[in-house]
PyMOL Python script that loads the backbone (N, CA, C, O; Angstrom):
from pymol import cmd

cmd.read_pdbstr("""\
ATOM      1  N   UNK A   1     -18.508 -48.637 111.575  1.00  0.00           N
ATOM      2  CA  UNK A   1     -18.161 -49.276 112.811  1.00  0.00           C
ATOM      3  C   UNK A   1     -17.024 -48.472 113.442  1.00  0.00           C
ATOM      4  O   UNK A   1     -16.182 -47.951 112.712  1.00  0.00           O
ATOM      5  N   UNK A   2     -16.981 -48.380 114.468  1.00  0.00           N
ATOM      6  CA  UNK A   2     -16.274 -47.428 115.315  1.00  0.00           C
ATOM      7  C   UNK A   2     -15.487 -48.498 116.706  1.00  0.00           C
ATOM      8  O   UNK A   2     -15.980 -49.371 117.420  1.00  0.00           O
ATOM      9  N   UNK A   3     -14.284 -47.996 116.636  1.00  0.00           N
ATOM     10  CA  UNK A   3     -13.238 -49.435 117.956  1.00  0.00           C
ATOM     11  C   UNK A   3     -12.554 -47.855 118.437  1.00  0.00           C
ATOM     12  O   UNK A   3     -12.089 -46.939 117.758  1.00  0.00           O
ATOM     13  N   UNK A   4     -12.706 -47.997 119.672  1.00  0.00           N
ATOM     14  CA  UNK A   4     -12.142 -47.306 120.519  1.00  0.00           C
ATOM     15  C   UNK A   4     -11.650 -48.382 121.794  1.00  0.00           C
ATOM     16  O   UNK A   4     -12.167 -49.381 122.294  1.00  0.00           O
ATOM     17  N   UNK A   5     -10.310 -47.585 122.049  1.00  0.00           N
ATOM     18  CA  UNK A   5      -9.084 -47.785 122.845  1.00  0.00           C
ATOM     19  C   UNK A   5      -8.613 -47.692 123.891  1.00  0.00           C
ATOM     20  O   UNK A   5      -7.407 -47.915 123.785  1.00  0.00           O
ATOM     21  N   UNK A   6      -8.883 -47.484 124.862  1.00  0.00           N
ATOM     22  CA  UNK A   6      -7.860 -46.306 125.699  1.00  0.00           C
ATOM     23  C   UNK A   6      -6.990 -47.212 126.478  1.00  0.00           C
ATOM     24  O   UNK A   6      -7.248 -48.244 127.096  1.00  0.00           O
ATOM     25  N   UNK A   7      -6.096 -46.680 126.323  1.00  0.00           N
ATOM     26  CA  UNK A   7      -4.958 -47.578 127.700  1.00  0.00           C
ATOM     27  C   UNK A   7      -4.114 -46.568 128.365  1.00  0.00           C
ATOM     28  O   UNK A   7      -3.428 -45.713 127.804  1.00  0.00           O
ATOM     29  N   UNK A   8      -4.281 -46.821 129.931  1.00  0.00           N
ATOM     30  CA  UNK A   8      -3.672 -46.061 130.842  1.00  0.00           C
ATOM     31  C   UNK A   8      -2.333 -45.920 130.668  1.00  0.00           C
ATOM     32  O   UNK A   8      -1.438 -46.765 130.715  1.00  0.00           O
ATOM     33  N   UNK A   9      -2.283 -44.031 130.334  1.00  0.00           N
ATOM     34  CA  UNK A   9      -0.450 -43.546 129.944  1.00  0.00           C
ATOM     35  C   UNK A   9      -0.228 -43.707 128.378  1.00  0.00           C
ATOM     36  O   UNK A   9       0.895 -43.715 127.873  1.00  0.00           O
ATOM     37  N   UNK A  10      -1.401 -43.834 127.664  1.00  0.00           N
ATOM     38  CA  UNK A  10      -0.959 -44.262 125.588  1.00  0.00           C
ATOM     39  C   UNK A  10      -2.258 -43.303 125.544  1.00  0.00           C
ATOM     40  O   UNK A  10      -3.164 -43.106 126.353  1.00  0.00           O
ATOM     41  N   UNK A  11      -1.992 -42.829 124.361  1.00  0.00           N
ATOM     42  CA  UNK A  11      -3.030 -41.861 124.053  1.00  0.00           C
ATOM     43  C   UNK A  11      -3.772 -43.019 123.373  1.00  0.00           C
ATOM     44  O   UNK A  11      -3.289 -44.111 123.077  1.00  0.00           O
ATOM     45  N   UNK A  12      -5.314 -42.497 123.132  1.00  0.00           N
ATOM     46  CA  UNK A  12      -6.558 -43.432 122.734  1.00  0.00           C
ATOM     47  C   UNK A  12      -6.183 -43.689 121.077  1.00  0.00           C
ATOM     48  O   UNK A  12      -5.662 -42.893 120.296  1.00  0.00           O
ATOM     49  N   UNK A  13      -6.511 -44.689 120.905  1.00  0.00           N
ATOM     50  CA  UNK A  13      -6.830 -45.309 119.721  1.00  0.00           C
ATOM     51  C   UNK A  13      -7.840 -45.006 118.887  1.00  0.00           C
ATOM     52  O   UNK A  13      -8.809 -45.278 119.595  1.00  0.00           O
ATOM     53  N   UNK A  14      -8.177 -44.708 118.080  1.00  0.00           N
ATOM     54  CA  UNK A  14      -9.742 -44.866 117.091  1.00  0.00           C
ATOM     55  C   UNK A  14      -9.727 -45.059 115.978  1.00  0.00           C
ATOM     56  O   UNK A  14      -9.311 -44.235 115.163  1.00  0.00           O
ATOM     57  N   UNK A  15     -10.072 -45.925 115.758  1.00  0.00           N
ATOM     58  CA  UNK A  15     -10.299 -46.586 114.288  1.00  0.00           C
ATOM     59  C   UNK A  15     -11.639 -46.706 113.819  1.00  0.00           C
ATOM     60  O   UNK A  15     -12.523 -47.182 114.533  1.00  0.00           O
ATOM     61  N   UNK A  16     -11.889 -46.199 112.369  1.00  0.00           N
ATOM     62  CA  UNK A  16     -13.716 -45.664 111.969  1.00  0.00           C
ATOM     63  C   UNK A  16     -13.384 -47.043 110.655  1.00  0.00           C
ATOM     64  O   UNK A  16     -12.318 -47.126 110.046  1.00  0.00           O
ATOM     65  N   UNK A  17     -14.105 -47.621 110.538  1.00  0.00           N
ATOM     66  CA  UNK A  17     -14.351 -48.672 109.336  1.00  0.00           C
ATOM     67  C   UNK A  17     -15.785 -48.451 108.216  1.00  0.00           C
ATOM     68  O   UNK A  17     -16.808 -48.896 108.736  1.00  0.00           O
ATOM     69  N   UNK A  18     -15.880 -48.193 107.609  1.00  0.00           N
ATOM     70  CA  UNK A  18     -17.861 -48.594 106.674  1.00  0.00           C
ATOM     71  C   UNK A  18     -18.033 -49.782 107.098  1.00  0.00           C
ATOM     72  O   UNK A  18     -17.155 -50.644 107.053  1.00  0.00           O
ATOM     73  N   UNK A  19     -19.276 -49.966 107.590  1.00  0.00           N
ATOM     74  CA  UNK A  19     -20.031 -51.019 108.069  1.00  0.00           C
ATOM     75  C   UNK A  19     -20.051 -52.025 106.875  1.00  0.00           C
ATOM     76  O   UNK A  19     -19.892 -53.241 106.979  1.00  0.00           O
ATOM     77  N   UNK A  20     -20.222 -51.481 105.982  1.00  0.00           N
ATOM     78  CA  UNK A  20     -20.206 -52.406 104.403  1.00  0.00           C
ATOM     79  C   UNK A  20     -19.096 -52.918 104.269  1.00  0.00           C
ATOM     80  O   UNK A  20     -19.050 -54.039 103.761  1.00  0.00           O
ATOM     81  N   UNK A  21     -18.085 -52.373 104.609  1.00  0.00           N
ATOM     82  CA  UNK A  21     -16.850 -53.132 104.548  1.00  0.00           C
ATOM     83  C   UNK A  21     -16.050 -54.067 106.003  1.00  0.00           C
ATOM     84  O   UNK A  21     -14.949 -54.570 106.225  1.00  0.00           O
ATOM     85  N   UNK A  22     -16.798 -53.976 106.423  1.00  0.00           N
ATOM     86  CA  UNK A  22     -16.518 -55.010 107.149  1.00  0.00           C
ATOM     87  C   UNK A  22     -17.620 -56.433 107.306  1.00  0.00           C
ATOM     88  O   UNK A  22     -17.389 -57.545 107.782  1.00  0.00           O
ATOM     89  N   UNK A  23     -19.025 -55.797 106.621  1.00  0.00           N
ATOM     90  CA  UNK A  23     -20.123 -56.983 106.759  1.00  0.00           C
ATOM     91  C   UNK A  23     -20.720 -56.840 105.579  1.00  0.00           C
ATOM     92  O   UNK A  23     -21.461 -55.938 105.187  1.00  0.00           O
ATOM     93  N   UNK A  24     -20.176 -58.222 104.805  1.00  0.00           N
ATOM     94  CA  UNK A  24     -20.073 -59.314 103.435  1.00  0.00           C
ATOM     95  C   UNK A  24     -20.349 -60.330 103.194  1.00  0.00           C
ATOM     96  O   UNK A  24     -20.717 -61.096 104.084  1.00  0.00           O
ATOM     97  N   UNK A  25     -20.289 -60.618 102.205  1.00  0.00           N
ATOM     98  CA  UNK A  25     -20.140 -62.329 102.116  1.00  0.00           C
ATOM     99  C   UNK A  25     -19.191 -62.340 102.364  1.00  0.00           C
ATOM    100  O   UNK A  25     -19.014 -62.487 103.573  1.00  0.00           O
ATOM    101  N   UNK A  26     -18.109 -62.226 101.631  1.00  0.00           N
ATOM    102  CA  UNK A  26     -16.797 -62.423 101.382  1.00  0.00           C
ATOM    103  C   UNK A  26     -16.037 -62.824 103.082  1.00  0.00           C
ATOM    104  O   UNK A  26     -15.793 -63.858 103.705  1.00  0.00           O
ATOM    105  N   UNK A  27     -15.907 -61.651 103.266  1.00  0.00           N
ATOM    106  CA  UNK A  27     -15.064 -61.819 104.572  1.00  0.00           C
ATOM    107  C   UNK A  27     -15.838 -62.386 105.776  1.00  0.00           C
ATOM    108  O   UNK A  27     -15.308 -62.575 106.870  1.00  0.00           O
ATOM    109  N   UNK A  28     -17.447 -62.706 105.429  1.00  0.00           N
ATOM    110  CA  UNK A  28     -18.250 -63.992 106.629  1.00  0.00           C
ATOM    111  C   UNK A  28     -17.927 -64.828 106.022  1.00  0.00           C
ATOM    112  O   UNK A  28     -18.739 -65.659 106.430  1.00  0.00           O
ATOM    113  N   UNK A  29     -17.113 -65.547 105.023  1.00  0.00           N
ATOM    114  CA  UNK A  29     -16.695 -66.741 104.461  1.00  0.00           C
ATOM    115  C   UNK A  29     -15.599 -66.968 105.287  1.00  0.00           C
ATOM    116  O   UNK A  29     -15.314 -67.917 106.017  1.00  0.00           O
ATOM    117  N   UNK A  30     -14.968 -65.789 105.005  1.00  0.00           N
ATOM    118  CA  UNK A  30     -13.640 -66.026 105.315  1.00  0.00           C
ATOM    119  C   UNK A  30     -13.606 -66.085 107.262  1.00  0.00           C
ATOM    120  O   UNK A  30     -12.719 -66.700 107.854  1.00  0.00           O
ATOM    121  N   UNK A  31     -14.363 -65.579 107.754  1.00  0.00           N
ATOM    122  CA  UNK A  31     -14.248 -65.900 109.165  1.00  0.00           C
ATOM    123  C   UNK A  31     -15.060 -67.296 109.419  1.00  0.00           C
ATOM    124  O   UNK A  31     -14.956 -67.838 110.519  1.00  0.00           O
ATOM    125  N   UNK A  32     -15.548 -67.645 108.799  1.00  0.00           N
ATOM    126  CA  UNK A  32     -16.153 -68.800 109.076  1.00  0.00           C
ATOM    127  C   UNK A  32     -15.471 -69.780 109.006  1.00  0.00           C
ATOM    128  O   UNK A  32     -15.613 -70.716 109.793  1.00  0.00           O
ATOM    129  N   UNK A  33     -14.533 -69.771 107.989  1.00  0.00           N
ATOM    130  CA  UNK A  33     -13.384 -70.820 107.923  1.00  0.00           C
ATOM    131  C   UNK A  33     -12.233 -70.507 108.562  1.00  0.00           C
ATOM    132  O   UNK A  33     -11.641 -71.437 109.110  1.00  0.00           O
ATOM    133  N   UNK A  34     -11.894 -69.698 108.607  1.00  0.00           N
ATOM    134  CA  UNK A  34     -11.194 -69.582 109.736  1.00  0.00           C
ATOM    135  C   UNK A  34     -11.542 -70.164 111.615  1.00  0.00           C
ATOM    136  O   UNK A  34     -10.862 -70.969 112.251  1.00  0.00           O
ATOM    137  N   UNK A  35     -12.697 -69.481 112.053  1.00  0.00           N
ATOM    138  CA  UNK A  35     -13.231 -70.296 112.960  1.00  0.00           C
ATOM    139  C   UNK A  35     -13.136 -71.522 112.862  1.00  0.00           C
ATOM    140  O   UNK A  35     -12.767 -71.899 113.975  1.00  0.00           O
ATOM    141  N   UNK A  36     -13.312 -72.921 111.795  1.00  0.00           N
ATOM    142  CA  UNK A  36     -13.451 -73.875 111.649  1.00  0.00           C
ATOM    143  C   UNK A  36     -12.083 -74.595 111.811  1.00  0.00           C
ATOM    144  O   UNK A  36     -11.905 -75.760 112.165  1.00  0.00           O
ATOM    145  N   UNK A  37     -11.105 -73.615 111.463  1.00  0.00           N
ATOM    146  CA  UNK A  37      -9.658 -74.489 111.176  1.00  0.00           C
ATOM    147  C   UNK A  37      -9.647 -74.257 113.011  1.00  0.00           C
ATOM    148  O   UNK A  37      -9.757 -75.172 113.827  1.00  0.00           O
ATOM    149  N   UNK A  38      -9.497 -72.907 113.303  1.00  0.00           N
ATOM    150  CA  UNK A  38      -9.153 -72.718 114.712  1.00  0.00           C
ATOM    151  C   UNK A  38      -9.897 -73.867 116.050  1.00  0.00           C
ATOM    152  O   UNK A  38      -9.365 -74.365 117.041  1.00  0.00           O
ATOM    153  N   UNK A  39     -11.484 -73.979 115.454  1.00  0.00           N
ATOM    154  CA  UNK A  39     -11.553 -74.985 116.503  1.00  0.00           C
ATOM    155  C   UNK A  39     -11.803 -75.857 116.110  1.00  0.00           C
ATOM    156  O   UNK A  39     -12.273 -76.568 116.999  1.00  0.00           O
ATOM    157  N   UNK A  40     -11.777 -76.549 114.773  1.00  0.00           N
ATOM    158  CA  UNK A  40     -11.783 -77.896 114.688  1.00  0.00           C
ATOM    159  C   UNK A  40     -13.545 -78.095 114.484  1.00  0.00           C
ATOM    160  O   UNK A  40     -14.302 -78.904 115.020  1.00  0.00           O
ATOM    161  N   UNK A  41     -13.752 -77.264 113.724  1.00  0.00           N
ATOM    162  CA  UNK A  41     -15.591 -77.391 113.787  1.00  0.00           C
ATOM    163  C   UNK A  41     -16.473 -77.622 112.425  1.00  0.00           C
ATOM    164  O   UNK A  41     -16.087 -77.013 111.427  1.00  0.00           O
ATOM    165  N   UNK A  42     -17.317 -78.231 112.344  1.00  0.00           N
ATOM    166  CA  UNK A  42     -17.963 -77.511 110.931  1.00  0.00           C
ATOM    167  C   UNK A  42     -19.111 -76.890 110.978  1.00  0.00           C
ATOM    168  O   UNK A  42     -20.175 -77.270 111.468  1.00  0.00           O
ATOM    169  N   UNK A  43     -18.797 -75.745 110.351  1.00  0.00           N
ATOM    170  CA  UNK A  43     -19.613 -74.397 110.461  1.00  0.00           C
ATOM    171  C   UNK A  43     -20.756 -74.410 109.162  1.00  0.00           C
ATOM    172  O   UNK A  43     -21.638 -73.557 109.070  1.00  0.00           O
ATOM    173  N   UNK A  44     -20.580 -75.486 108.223  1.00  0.00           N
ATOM    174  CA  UNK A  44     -21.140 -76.053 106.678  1.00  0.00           C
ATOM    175  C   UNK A  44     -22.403 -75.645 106.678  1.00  0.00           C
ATOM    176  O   UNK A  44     -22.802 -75.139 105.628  1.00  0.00           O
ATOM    177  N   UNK A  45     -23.439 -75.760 107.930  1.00  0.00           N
ATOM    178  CA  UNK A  45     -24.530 -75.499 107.395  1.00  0.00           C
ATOM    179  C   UNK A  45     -24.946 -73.872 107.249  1.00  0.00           C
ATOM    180  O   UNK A  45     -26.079 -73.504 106.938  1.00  0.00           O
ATOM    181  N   UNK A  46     -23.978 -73.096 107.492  1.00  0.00           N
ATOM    182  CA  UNK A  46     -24.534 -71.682 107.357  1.00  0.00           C
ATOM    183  C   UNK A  46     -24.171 -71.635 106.096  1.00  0.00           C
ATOM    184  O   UNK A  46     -23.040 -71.872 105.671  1.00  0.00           O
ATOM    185  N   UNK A  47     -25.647 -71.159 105.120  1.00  0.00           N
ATOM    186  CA  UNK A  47     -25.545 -70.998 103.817  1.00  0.00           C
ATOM    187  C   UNK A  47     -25.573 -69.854 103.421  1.00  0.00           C
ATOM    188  O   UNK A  47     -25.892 -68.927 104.166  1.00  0.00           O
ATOM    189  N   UNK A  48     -25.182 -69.662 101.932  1.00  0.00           N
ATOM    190  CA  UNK A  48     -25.123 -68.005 101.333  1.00  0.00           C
ATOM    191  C   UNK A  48     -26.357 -67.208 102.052  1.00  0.00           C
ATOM    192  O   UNK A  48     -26.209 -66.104 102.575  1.00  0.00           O
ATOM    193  N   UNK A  49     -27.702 -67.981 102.004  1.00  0.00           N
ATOM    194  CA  UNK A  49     -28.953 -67.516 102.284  1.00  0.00           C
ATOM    195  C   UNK A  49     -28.510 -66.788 104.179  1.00  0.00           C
ATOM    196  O   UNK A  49     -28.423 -65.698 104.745  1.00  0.00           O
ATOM    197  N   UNK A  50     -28.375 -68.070 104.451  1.00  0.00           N
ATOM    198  CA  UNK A  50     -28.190 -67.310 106.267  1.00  0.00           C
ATOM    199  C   UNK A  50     -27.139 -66.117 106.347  1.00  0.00           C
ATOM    200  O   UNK A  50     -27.371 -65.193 107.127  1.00  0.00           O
ATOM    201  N   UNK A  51     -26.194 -66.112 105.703  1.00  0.00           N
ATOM    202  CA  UNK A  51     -25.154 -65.255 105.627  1.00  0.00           C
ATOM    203  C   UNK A  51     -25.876 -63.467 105.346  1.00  0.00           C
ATOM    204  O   UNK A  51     -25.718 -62.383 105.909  1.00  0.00           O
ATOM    205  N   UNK A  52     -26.761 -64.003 104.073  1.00  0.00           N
ATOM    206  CA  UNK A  52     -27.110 -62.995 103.683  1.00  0.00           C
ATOM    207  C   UNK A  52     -28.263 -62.375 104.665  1.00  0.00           C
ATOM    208  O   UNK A  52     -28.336 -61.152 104.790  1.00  0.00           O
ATOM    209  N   UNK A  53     -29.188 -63.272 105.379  1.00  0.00           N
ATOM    210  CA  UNK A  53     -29.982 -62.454 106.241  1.00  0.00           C
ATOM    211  C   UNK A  53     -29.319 -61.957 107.387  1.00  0.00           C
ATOM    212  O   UNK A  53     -29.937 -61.122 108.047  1.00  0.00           O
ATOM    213  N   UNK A  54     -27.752 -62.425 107.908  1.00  0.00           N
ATOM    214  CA  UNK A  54     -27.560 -62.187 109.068  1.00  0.00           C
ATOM    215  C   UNK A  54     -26.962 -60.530 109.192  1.00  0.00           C
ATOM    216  O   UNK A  54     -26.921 -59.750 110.144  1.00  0.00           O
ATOM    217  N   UNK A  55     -26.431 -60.388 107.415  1.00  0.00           N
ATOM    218  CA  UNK A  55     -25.844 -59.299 107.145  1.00  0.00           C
ATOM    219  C   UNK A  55     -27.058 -58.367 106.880  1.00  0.00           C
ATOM    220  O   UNK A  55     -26.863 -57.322 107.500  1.00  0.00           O
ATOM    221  N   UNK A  56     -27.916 -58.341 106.386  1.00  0.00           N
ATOM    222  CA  UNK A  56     -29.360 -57.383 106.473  1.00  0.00           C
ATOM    223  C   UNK A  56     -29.621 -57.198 107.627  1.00  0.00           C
ATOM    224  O   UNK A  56     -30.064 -56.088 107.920  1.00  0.00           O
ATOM    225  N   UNK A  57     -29.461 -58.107 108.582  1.00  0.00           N
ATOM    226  CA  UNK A  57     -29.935 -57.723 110.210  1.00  0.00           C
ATOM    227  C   UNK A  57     -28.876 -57.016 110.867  1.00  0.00           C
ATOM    228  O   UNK A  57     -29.142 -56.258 111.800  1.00  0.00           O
ATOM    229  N   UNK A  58     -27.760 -57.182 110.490  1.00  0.00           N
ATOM    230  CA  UNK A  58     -26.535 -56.180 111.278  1.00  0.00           C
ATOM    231  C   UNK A  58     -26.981 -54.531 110.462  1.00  0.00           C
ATOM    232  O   UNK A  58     -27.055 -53.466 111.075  1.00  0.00           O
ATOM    233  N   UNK A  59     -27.208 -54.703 109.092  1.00  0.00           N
ATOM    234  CA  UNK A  59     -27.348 -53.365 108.446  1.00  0.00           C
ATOM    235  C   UNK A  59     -28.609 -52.549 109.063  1.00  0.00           C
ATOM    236  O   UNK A  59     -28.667 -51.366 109.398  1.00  0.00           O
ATOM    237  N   UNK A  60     -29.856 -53.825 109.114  1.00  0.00           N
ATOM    238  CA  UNK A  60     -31.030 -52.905 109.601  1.00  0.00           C
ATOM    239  C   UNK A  60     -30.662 -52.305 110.852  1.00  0.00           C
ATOM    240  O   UNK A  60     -31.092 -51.159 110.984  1.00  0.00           O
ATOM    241  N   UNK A  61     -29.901 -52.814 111.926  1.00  0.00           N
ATOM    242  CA  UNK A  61     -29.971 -52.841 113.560  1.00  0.00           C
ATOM    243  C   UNK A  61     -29.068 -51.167 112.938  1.00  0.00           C
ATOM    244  O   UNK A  61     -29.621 -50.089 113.153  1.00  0.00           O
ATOM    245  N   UNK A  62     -27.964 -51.219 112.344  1.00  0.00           N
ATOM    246  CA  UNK A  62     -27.292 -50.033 112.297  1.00  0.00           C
ATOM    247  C   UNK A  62     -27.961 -48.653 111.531  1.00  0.00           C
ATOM    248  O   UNK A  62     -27.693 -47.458 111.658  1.00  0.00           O
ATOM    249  N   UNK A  63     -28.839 -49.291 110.777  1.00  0.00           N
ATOM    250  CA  UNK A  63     -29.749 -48.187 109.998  1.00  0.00           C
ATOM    251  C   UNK A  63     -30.822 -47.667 111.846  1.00  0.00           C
ATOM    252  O   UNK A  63     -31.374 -46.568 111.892  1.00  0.00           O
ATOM    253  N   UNK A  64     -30.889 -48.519 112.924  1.00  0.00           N
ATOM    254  CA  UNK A  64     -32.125 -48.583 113.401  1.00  0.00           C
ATOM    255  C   UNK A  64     -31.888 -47.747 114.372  1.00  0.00           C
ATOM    256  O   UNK A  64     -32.556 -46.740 114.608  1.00  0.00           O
ATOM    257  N   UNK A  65     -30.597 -48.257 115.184  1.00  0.00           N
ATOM    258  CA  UNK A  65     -30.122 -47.430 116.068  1.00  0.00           C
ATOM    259  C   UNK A  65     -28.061 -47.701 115.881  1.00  0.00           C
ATOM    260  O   UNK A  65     -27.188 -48.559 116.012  1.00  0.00           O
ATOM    261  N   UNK A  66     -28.286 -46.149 115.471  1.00  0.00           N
ATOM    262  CA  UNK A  66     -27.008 -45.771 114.869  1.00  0.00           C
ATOM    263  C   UNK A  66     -25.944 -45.596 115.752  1.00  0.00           C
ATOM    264  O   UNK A  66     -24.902 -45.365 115.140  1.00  0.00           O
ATOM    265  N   UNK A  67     -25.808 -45.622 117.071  1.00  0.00           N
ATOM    266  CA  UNK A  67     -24.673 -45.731 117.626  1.00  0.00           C
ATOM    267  C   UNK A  67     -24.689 -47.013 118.644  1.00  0.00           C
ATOM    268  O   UNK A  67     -24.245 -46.819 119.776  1.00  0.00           O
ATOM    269  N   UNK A  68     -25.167 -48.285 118.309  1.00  0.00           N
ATOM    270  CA  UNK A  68     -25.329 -49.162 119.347  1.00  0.00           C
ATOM    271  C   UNK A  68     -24.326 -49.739 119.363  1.00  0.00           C
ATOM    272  O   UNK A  68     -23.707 -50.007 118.334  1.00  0.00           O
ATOM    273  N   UNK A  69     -23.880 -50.113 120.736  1.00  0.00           N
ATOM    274  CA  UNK A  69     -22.621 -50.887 121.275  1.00  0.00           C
ATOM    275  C   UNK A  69     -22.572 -51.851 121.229  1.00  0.00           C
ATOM    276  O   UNK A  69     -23.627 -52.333 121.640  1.00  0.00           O
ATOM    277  N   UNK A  70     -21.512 -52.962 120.771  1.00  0.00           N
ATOM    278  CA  UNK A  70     -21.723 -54.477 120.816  1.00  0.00           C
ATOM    279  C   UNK A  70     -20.536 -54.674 121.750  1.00  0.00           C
ATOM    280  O   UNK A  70     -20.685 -55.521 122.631  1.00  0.00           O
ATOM    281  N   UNK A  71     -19.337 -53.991 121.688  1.00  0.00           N
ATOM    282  CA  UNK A  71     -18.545 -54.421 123.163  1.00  0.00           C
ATOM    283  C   UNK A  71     -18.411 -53.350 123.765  1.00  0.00           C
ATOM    284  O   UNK A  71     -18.039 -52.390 123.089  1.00  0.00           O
ATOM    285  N   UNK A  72     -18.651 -53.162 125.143  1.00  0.00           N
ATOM    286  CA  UNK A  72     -17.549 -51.836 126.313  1.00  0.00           C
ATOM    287  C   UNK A  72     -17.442 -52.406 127.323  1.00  0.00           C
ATOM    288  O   UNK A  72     -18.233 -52.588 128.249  1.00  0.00           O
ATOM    289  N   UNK A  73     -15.812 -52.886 127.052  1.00  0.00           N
ATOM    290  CA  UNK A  73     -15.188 -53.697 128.313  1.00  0.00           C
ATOM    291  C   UNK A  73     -14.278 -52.036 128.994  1.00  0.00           C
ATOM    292  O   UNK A  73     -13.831 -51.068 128.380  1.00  0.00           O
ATOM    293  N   UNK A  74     -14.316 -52.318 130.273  1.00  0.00           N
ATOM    294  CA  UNK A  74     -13.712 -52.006 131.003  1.00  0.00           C
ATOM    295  C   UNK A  74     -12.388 -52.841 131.839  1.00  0.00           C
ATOM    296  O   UNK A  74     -12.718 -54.012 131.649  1.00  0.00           O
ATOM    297  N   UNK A  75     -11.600 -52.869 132.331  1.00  0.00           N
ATOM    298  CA  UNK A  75     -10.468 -53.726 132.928  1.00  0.00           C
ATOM    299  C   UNK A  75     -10.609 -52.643 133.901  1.00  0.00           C
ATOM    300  O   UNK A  75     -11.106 -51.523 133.784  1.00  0.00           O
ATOM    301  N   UNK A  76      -9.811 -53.501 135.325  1.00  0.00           N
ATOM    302  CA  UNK A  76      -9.413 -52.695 136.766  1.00  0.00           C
ATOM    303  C   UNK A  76      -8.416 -52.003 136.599  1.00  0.00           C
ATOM    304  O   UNK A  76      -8.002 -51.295 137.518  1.00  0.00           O
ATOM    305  N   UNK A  77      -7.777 -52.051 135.338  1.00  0.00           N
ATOM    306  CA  UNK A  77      -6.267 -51.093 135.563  1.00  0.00           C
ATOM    307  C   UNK A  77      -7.181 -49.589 134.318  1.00  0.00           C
ATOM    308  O   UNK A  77      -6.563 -48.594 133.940  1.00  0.00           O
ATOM    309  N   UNK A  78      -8.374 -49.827 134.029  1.00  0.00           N
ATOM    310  CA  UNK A  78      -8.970 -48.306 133.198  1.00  0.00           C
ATOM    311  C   UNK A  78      -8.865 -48.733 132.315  1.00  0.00           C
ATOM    312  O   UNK A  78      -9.916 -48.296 131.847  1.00  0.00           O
ATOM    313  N   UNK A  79      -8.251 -49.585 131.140  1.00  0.00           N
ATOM    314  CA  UNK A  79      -8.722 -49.752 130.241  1.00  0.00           C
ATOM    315  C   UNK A  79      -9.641 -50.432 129.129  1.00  0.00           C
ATOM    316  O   UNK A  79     -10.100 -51.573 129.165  1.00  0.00           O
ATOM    317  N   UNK A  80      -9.767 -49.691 128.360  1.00  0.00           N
ATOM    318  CA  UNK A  80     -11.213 -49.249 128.348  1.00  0.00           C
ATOM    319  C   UNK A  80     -10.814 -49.957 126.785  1.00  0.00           C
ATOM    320  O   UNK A  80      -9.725 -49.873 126.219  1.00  0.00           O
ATOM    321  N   UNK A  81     -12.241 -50.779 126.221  1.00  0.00           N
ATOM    322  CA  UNK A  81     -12.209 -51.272 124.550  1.00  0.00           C
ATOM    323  C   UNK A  81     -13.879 -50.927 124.384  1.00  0.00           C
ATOM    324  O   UNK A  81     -14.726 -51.200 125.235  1.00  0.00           O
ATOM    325  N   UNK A  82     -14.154 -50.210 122.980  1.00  0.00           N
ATOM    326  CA  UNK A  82     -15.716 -50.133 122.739  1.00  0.00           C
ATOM    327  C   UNK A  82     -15.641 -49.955 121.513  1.00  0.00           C
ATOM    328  O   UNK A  82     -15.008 -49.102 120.891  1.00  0.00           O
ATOM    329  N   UNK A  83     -16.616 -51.173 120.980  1.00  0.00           N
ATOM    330  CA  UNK A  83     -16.948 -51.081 119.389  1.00  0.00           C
ATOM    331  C   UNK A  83     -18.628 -51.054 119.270  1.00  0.00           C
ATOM    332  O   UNK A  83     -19.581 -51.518 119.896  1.00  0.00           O
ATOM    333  N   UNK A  84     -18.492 -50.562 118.565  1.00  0.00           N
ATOM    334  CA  UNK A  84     -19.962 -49.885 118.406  1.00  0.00           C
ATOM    335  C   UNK A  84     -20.021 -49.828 116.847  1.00  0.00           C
ATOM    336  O   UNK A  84     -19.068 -49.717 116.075  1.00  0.00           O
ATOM    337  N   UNK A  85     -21.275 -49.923 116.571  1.00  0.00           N
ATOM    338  CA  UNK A  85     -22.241 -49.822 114.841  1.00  0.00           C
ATOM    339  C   UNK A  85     -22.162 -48.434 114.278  1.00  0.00           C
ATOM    340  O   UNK A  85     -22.703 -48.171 113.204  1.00  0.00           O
TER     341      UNK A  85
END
""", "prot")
cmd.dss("prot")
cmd.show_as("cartoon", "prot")
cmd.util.cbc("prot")
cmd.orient("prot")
């Protein structure tokens, strides 16, 4: 996974992550509960099973097409955020 930066007058940012290490069980546990405290929700029915297909489908999409974008925001003052697979 790839997060790029730029902000007008700061040199760019880039940060490279393994896709494996950022998409788990572990740490979709841990955002899930987190989400839950933050809004007050229960997130209970996503099970190990859903977890686990949702993470095969992020892996296949990145095995499928290897540089696809999931955010590129732009702002009116140029800067620029893009994370990509």
């Amino acid at each position: 996974m790839k997060i790029l930066i730029r902000h007008k007058g700061a040199p760019p940012i880039h940060l490279r992550f393994p896709t494996r290490m950022l998409v788990n069980r572990p740490l979709a546990r841990l955002l899930i509960q987190q989400i839950e405290r933050e809004t007050k929700t229960n997130l209970g029915a996503i099970g190990a099973q859903d977890l686990d297909r949702l993470i095969g489908e992020i892996l296949r999409l990145k095995k499928k097409y290897p540089h696809l974008d999931l955010v590129d925001v732009t702002s009116r003052d140029g800067d620029i955020v893009q994370i990509s697979l």
